[in-house]
N, CA, C, O and CB atoms as a CASP TS submission, in Angstrom:
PFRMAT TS
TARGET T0000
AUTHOR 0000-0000-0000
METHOD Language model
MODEL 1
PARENT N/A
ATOM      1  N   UNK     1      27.412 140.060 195.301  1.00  0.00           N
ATOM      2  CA  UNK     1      26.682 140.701 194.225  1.00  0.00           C
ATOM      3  C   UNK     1      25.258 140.157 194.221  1.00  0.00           C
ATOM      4  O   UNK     1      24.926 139.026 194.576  1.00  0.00           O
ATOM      5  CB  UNK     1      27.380 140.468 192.854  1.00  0.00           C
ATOM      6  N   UNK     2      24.531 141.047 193.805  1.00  0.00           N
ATOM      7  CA  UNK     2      23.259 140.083 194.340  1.00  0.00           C
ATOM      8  C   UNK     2      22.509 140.814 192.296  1.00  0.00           C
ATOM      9  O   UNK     2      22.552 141.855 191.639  1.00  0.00           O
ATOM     10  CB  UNK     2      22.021 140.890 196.712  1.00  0.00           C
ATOM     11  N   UNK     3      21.925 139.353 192.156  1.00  0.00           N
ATOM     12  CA  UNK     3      21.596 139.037 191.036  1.00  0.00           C
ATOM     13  C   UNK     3      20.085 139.201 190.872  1.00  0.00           C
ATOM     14  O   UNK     3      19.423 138.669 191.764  1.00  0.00           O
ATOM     15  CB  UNK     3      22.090 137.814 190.799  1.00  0.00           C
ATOM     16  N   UNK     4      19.442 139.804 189.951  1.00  0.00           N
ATOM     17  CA  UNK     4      17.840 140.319 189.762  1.00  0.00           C
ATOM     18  C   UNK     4      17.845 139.727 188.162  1.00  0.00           C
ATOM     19  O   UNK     4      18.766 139.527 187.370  1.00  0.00           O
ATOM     20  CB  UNK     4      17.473 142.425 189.969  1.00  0.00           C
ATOM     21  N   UNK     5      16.167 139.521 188.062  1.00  0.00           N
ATOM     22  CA  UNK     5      15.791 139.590 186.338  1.00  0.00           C
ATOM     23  C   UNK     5      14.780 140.350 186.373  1.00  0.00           C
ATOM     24  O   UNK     5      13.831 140.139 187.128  1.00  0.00           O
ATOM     25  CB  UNK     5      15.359 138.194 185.466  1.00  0.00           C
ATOM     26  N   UNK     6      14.830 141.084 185.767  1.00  0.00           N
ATOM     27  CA  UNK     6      13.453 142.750 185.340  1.00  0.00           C
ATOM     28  C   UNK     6      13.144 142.172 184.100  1.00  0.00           C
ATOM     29  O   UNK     6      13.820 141.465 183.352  1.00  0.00           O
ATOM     30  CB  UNK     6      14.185 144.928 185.004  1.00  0.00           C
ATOM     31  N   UNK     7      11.647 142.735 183.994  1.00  0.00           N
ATOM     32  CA  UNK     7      11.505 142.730 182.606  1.00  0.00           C
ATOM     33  C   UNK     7      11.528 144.355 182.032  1.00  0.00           C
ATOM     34  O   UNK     7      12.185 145.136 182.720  1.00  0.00           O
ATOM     35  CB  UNK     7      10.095 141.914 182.261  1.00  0.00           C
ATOM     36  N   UNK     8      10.974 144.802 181.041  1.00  0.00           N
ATOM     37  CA  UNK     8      10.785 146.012 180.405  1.00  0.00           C
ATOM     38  C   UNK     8      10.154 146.280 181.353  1.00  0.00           C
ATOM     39  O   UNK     8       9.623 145.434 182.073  1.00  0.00           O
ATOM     40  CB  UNK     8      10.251 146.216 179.115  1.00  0.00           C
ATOM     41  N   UNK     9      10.088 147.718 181.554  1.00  0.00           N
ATOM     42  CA  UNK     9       9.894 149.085 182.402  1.00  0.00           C
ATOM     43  C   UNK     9       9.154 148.228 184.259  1.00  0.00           C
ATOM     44  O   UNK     9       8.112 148.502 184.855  1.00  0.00           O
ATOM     45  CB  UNK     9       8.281 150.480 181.193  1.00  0.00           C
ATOM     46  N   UNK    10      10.268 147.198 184.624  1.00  0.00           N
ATOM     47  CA  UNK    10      10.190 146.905 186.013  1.00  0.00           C
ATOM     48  C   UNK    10      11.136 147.842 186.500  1.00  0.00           C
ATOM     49  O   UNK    10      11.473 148.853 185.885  1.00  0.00           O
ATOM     50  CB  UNK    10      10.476 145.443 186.418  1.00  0.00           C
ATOM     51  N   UNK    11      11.587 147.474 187.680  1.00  0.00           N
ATOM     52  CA  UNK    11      12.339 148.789 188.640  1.00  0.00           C
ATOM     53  C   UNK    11      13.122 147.589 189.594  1.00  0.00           C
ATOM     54  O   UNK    11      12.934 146.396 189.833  1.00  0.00           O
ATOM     55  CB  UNK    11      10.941 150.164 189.795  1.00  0.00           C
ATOM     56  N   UNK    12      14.198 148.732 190.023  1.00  0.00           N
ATOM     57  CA  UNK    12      14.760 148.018 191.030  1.00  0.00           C
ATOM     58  C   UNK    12      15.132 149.528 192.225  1.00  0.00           C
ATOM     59  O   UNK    12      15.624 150.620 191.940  1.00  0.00           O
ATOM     60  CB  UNK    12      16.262 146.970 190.307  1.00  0.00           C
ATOM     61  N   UNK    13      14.710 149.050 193.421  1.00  0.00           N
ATOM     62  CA  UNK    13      14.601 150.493 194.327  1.00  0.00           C
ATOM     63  C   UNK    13      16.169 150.176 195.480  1.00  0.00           C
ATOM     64  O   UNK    13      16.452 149.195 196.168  1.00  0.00           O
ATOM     65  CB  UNK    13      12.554 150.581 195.517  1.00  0.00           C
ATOM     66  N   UNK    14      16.845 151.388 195.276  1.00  0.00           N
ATOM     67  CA  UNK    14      18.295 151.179 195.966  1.00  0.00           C
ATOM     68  C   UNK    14      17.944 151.959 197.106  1.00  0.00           C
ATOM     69  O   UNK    14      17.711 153.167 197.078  1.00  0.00           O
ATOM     70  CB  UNK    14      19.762 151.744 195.127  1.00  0.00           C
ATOM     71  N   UNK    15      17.912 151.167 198.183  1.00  0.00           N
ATOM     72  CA  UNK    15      17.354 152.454 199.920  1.00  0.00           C
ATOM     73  C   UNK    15      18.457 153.317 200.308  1.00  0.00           C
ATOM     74  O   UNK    15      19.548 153.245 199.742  1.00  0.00           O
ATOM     75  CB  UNK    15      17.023 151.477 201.803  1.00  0.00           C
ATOM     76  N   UNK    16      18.230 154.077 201.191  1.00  0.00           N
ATOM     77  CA  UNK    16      19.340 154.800 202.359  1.00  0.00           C
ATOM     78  C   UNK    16      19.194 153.903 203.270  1.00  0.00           C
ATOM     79  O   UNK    16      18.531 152.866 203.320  1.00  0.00           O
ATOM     80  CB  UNK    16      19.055 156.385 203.049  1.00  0.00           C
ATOM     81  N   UNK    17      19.999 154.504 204.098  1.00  0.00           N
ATOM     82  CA  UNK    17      20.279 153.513 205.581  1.00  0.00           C
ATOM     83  C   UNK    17      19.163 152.951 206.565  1.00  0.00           C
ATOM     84  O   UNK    17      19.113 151.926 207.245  1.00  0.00           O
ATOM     85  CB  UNK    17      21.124 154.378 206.628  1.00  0.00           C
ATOM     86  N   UNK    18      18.433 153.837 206.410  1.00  0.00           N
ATOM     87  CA  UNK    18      17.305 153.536 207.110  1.00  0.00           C
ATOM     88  C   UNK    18      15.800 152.259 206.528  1.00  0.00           C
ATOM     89  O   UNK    18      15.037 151.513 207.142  1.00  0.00           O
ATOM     90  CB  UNK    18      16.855 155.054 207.247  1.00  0.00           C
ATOM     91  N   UNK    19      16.014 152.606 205.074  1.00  0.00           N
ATOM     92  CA  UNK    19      15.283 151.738 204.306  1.00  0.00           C
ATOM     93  C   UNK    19      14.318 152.140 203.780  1.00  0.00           C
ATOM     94  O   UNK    19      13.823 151.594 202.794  1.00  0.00           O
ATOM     95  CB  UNK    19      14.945 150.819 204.813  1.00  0.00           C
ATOM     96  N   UNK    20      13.832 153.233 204.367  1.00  0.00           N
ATOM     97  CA  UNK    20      12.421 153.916 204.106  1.00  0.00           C
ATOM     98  C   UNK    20      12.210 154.588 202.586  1.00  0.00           C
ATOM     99  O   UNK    20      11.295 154.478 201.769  1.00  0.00           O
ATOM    100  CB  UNK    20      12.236 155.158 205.248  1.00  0.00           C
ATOM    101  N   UNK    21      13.551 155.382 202.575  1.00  0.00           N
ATOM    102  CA  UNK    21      13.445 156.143 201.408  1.00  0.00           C
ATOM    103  C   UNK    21      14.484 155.936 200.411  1.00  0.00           C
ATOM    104  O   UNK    21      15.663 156.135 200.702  1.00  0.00           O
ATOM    105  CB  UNK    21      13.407 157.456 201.732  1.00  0.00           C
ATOM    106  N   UNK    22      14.034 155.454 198.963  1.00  0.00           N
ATOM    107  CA  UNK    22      15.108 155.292 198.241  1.00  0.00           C
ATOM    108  C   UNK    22      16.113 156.389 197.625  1.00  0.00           C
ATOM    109  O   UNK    22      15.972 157.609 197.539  1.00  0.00           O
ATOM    110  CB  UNK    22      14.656 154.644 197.382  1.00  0.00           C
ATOM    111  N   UNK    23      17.142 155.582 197.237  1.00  0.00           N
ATOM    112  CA  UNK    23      18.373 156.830 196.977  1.00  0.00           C
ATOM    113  C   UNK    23      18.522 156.637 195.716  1.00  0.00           C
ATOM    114  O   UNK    23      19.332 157.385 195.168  1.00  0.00           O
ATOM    115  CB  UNK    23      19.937 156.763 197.758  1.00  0.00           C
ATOM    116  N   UNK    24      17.910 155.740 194.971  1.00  0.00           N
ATOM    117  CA  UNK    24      18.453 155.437 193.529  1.00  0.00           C
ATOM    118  C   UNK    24      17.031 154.490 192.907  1.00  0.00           C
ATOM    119  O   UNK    24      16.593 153.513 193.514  1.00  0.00           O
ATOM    120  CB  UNK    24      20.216 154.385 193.596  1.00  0.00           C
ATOM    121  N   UNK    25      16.536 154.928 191.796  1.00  0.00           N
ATOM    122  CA  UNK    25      15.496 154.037 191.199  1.00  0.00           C
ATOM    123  C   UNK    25      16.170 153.966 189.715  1.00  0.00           C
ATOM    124  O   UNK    25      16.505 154.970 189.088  1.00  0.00           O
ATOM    125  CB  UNK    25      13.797 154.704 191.268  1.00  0.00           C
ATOM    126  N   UNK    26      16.390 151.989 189.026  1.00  0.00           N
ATOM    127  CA  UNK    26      17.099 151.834 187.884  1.00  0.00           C
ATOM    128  C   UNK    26      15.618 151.310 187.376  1.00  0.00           C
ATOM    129  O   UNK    26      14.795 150.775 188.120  1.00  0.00           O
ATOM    130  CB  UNK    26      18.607 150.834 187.859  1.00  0.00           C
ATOM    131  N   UNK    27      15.460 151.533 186.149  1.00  0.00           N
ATOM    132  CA  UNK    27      14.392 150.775 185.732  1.00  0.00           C
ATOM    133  C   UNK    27      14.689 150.489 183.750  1.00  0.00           C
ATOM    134  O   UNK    27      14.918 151.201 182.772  1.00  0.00           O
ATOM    135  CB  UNK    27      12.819 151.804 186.259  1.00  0.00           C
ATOM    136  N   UNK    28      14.506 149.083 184.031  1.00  0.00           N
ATOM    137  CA  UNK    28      14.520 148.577 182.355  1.00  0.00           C
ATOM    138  C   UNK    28      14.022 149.359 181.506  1.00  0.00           C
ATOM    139  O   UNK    28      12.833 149.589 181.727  1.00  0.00           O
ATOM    140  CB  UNK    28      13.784 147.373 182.003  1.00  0.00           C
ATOM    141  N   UNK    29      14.681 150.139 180.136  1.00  0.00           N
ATOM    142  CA  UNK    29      13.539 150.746 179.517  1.00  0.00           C
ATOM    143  C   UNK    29      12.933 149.950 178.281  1.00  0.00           C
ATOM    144  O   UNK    29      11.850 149.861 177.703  1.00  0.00           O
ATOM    145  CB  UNK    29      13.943 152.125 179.090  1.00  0.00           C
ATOM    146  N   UNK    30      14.482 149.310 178.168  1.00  0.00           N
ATOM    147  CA  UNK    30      14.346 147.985 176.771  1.00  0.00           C
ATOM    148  C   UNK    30      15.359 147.274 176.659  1.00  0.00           C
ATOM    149  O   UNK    30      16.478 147.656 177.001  1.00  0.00           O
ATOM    150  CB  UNK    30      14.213 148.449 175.201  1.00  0.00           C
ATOM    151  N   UNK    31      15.116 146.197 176.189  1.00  0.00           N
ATOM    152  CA  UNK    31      15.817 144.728 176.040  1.00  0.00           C
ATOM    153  C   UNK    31      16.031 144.704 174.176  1.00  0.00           C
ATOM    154  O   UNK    31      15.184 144.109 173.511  1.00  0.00           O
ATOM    155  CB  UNK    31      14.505 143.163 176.789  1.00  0.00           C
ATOM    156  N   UNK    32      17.064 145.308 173.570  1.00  0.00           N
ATOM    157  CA  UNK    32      16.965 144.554 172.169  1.00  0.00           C
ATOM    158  C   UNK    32      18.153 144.473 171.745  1.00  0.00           C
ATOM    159  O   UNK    32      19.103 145.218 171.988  1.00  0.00           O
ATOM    160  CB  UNK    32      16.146 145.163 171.077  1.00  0.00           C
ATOM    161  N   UNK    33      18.065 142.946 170.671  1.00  0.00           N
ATOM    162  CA  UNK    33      19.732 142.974 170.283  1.00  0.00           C
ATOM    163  C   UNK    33      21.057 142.737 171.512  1.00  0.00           C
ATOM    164  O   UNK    33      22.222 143.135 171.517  1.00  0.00           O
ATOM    165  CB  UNK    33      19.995 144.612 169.650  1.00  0.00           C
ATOM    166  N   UNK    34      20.556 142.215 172.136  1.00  0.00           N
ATOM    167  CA  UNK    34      21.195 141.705 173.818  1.00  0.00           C
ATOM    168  C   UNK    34      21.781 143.349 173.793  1.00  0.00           C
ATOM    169  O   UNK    34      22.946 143.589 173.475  1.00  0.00           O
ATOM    170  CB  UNK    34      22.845 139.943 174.000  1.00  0.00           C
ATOM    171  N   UNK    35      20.993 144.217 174.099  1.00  0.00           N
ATOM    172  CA  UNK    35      21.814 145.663 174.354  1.00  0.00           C
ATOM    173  C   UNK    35      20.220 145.708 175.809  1.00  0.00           C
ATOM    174  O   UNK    35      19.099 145.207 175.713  1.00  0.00           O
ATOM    175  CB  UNK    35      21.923 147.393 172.347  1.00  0.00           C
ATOM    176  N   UNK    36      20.684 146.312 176.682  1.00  0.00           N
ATOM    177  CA  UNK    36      19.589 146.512 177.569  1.00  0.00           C
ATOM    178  C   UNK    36      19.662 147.841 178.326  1.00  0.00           C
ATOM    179  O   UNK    36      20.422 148.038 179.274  1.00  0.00           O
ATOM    180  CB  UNK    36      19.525 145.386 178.521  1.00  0.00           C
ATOM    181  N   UNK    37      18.663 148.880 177.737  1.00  0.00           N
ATOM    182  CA  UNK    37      18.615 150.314 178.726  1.00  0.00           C
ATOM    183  C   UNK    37      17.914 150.974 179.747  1.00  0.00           C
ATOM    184  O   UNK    37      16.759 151.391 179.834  1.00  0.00           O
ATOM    185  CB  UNK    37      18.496 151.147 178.169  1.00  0.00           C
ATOM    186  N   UNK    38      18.945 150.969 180.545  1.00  0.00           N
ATOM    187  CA  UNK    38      18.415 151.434 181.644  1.00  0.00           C
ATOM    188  C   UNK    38      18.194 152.773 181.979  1.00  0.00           C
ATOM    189  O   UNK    38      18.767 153.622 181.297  1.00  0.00           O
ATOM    190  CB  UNK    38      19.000 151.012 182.441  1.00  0.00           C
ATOM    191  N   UNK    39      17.428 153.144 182.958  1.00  0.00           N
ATOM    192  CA  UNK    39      16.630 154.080 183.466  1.00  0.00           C
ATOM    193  C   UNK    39      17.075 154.597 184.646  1.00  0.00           C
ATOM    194  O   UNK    39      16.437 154.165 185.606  1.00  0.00           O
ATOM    195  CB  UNK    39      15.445 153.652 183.600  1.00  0.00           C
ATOM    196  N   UNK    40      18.163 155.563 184.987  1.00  0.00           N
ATOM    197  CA  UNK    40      18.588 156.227 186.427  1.00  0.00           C
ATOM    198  C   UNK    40      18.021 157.185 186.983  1.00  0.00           C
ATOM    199  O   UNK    40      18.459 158.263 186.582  1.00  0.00           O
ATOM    200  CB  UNK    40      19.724 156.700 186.487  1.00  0.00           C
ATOM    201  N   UNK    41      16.777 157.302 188.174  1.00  0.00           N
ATOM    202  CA  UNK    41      16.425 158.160 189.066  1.00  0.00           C
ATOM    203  C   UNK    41      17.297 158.920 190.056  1.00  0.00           C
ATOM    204  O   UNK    41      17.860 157.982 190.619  1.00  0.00           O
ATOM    205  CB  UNK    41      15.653 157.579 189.629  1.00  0.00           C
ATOM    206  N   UNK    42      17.602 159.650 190.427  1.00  0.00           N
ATOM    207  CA  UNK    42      18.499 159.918 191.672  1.00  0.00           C
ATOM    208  C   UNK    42      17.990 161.461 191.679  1.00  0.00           C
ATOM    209  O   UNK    42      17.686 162.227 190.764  1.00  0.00           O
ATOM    210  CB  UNK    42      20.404 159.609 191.490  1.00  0.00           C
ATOM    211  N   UNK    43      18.040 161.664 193.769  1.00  0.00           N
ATOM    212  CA  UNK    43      18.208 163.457 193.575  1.00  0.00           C
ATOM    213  C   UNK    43      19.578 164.249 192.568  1.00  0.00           C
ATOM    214  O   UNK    43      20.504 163.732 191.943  1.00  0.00           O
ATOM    215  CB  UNK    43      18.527 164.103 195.362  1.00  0.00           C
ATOM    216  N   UNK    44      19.296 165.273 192.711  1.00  0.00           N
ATOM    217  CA  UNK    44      20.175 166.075 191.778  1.00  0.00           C
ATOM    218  C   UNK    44      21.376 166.078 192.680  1.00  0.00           C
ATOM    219  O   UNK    44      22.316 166.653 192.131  1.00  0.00           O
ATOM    220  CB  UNK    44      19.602 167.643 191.320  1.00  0.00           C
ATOM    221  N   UNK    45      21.688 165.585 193.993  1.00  0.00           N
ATOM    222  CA  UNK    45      23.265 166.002 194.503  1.00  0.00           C
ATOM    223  C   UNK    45      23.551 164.192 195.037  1.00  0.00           C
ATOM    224  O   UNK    45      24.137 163.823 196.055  1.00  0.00           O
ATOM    225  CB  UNK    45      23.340 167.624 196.237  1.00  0.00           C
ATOM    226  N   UNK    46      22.727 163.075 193.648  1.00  0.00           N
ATOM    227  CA  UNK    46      24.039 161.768 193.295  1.00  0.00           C
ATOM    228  C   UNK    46      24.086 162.170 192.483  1.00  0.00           C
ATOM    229  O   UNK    46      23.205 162.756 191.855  1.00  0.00           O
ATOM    230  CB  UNK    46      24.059 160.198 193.189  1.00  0.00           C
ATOM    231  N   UNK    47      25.671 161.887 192.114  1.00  0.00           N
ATOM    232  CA  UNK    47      26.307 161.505 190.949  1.00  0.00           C
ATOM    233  C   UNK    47      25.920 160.378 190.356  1.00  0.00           C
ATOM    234  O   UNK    47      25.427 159.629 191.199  1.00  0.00           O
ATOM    235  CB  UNK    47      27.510 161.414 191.112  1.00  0.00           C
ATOM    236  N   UNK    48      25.920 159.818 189.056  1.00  0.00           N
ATOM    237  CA  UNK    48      25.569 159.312 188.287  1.00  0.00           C
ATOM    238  C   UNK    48      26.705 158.640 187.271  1.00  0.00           C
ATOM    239  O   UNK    48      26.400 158.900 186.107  1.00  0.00           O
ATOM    240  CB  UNK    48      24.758 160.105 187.927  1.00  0.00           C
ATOM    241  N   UNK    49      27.374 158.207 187.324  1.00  0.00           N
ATOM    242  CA  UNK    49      28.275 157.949 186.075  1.00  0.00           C
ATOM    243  C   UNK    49      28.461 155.952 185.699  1.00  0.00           C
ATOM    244  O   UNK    49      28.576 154.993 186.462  1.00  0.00           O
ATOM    245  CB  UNK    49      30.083 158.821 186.591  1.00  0.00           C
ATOM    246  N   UNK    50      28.407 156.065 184.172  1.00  0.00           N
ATOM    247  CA  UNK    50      29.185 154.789 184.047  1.00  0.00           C
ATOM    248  C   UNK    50      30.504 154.491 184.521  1.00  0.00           C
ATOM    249  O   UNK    50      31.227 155.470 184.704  1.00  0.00           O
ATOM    250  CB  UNK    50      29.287 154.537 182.874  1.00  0.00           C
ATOM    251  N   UNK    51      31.012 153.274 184.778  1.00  0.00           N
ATOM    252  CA  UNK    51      31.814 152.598 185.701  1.00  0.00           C
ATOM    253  C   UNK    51      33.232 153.209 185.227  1.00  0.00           C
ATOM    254  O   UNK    51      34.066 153.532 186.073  1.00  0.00           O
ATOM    255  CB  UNK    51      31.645 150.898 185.638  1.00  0.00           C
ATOM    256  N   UNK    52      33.505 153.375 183.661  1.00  0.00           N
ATOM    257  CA  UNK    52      34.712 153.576 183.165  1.00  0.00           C
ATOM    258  C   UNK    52      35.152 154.822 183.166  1.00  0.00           C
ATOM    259  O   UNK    52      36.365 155.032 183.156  1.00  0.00           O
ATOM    260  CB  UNK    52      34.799 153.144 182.056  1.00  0.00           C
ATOM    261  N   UNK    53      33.718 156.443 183.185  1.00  0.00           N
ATOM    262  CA  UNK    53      33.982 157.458 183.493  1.00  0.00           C
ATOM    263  C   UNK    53      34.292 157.745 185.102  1.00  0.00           C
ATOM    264  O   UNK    53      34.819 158.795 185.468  1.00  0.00           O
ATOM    265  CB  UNK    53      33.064 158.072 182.936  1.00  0.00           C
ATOM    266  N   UNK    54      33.900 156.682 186.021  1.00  0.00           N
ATOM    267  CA  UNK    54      33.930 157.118 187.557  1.00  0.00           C
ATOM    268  C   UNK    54      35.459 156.872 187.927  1.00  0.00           C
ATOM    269  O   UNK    54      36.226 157.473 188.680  1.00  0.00           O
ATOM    270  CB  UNK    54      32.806 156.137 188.623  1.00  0.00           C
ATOM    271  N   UNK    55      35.567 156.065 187.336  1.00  0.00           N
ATOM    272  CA  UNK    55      37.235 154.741 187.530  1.00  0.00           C
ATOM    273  C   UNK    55      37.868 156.391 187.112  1.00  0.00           C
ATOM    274  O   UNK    55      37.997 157.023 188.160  1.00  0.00           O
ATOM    275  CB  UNK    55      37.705 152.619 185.775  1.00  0.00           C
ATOM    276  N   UNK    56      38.330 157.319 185.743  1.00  0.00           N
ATOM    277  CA  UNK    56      38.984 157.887 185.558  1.00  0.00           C
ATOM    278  C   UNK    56      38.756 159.185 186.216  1.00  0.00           C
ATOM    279  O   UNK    56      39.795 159.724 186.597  1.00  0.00           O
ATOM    280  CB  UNK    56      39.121 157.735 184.528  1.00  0.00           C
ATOM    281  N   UNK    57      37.689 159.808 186.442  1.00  0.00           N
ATOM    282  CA  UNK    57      37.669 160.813 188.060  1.00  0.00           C
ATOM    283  C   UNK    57      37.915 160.352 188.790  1.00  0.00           C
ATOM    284  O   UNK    57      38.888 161.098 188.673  1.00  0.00           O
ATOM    285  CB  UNK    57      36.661 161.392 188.724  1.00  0.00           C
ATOM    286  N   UNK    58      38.128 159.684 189.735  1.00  0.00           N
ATOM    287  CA  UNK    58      38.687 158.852 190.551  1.00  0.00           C
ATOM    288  C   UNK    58      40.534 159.032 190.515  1.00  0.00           C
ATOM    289  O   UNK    58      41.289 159.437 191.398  1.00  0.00           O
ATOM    290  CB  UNK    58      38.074 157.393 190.079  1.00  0.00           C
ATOM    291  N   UNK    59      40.875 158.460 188.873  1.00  0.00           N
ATOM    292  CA  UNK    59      42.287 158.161 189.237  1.00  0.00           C
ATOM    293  C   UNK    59      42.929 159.424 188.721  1.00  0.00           C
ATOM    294  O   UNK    59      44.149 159.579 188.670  1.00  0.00           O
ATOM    295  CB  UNK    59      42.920 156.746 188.572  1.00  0.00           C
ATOM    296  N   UNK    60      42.077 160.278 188.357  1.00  0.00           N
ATOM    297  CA  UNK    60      42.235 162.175 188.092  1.00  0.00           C
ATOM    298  C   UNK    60      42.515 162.764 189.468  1.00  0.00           C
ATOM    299  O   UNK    60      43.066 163.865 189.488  1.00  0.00           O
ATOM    300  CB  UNK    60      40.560 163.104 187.453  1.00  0.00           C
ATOM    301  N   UNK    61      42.138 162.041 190.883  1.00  0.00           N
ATOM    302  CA  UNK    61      41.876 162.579 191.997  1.00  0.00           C
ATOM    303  C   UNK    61      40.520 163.866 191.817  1.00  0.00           C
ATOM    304  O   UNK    61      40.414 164.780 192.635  1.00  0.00           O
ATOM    305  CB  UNK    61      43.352 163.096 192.500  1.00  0.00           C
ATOM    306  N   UNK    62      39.771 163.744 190.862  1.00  0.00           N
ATOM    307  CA  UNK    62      38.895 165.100 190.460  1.00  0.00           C
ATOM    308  C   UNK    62      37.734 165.139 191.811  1.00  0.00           C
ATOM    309  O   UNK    62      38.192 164.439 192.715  1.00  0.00           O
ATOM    310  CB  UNK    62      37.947 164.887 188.604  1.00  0.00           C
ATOM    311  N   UNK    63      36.929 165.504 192.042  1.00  0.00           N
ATOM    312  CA  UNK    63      36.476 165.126 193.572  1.00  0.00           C
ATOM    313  C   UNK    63      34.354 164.871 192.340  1.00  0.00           C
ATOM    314  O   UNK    63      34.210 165.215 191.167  1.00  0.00           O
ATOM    315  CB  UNK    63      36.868 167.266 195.506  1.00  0.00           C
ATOM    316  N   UNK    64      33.554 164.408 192.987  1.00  0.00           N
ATOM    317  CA  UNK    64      32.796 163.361 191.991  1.00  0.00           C
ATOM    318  C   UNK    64      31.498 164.786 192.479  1.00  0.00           C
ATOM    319  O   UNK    64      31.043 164.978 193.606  1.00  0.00           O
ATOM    320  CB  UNK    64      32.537 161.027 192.584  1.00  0.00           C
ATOM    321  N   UNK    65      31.203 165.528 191.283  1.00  0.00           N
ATOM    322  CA  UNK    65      30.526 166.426 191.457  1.00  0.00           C
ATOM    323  C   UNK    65      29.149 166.064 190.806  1.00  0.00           C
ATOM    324  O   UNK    65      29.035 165.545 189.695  1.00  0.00           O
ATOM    325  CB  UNK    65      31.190 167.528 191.044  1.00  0.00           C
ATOM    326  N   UNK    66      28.284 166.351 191.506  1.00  0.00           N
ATOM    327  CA  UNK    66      27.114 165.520 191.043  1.00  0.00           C
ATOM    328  C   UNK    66      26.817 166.149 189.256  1.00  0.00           C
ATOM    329  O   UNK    66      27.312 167.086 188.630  1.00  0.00           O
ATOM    330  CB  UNK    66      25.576 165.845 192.318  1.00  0.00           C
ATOM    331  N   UNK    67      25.805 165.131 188.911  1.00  0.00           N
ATOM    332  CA  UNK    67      25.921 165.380 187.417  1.00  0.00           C
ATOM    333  C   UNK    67      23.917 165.612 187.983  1.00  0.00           C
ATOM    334  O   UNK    67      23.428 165.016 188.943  1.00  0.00           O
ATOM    335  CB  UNK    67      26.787 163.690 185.956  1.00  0.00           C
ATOM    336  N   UNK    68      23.241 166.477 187.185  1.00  0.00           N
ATOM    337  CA  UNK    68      21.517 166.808 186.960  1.00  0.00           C
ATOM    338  C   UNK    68      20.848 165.576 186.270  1.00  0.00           C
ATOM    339  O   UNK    68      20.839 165.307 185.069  1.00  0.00           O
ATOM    340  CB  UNK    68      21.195 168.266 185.839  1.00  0.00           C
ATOM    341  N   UNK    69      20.252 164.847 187.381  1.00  0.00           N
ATOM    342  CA  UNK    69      19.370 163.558 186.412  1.00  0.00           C
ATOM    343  C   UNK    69      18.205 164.981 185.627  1.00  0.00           C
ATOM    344  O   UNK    69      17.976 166.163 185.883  1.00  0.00           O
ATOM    345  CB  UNK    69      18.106 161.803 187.892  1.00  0.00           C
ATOM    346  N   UNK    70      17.804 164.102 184.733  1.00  0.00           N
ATOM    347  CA  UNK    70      16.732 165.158 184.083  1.00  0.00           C
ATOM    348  C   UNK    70      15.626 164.244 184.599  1.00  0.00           C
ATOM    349  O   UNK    70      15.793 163.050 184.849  1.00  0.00           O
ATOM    350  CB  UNK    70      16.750 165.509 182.182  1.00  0.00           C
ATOM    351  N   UNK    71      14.195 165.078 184.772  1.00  0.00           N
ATOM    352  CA  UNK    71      13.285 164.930 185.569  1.00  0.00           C
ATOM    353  C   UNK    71      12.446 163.989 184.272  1.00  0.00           C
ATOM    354  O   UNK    71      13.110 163.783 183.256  1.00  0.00           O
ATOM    355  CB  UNK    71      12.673 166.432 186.297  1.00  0.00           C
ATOM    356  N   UNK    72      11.587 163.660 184.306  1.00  0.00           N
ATOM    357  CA  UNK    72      10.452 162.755 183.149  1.00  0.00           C
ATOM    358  C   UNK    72       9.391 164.046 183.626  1.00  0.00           C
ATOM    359  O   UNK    72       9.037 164.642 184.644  1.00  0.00           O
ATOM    360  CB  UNK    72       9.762 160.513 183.647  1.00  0.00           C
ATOM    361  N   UNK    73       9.176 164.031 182.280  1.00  0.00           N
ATOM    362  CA  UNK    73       7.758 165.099 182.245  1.00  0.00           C
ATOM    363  C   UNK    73       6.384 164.143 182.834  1.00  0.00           C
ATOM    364  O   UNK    73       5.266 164.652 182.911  1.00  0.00           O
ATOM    365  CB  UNK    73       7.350 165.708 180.263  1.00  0.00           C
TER
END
């Protein structure tokens, strides 16, 4: 597991295989009340889900259909 500290609106860039181009951008949006929100970039064909909705498509056998990040104006 590899361990990072961000502050507010830093980034963390997830590559493809090659390295060049990322497949996933998370970025801090805020830190309050030890609650911390994050920020998911992805094209429109990743899926996207928290850990506890993926775990139950998964054990649905449902097949993981991408979900529409919404774009930032």
């Amino acid at each position: 597991m590899l361990v990072l500290s961000r502050k507010t609106q830093e980034s963390v860039m997830v590559g493809g295989a090659g390295g060049t181009e990322h497949l996933l951008k998370v970025t801090v949006l805020e830190i309050r009340s030890g609650h911390v929100r994050l920020g998911f970039e992805a094209d429109a064909g990743i899926a996207i889900h928290r850990s506890e909705v993926w775990e139950q498509i998964h054990a649905d056998g449902q097949p993981d259909l991408p979900v529409p990040v919404p774009r930032a104006p």
